[in-house]
N, C-alpha and C positions, 0 to 999 in steps of 0.2 A: 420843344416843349420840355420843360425838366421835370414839370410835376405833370403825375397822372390824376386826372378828375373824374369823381363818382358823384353823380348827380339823384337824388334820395329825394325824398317826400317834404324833408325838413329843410334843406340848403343842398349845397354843395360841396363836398368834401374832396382835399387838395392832398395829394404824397407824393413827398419829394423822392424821385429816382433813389438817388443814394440810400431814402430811408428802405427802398424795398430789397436793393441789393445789397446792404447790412442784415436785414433781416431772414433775406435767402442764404444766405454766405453763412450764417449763424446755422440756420437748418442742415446746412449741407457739411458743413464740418461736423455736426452729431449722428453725418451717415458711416457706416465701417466700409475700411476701406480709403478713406477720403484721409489724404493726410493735410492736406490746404490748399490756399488758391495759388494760381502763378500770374506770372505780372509777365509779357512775350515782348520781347523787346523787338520788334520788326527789321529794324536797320541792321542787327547784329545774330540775329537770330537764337537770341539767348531767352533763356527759360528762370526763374528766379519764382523762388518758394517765398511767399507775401507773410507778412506777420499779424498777425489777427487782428491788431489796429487797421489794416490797412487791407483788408481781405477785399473789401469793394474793389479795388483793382483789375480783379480777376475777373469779375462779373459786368456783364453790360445787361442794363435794360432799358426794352424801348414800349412803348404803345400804340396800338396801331386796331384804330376802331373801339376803342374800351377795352382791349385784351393785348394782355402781358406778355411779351417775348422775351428769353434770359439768355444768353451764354453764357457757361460757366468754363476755365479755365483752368481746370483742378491738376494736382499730383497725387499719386494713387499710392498705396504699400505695394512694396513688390508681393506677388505669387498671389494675389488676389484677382478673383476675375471680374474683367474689365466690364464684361456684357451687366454681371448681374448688379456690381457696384454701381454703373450708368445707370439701370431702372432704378436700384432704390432709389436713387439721387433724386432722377425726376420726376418717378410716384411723392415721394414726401417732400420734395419742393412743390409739385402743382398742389398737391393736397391742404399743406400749409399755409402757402398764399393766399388761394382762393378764400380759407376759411378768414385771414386776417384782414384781407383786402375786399371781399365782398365782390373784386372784381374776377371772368375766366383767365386760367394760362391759356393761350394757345401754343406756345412752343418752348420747348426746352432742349436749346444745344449744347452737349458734353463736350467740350478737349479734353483730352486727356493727352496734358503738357509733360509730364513727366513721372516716373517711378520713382519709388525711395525706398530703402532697405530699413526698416524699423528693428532695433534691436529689442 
């Protein structure tokens, strides 16, 4: 199923996947900390830093019973910590979501694909 359905007093309201992993991917690069998403190349085991067109890459989402599950696939600023950058991510991703989509998260999983040195 590509699009997730909220079903309301008025009709039925349809969001395409992509729209919510654009939208999360947005939230998640305004967290510190988060320099972007990465794209994991499986066969080769390479890691590649996404360009904000194309940040969806990073991010998978699926729905399972009316609630939203995410991966995110981030690279972090070096010397930042890993634990506290994870919760803000997935306090003001669930937070955000829920409020835009009306629908729960129930899960949020972090990689953390890679560091980067920020000058």
């Amino acid at each position: 199923m590509k699009k997730s359905s909220i079903d309301t007093q008025l009709g039925n309201i349809k969001i395409d996947k992509d729209v919510l992993a654009q939208y999360a991917g947005a939230i998640a690069m305004e967290c510190f900390g988060i320099v972007g998403m990465a794209s994991v190349n499986v066969k080769d085991g390479l890691v590649q830093l996404l360009k904000k067109d194309s940040m969806t890459r990073g991010i998978s989402v699926s729905v399972k019973n009316h609630k939203l599950n995410l991966d995110f696939h981030v690279i972090i600023s070096y010397g930042v910590n890993i634990a506290a950058v994870s919760d803000v991510l997935v306090e003001t991703v669930k937070y955000k979501l829920e409020q835009f989509t009306g629908m729960q998260v129930d899960k949020i999983n972090v990689y953390i694909e890679g560091v980067k040195v920020i000058d």
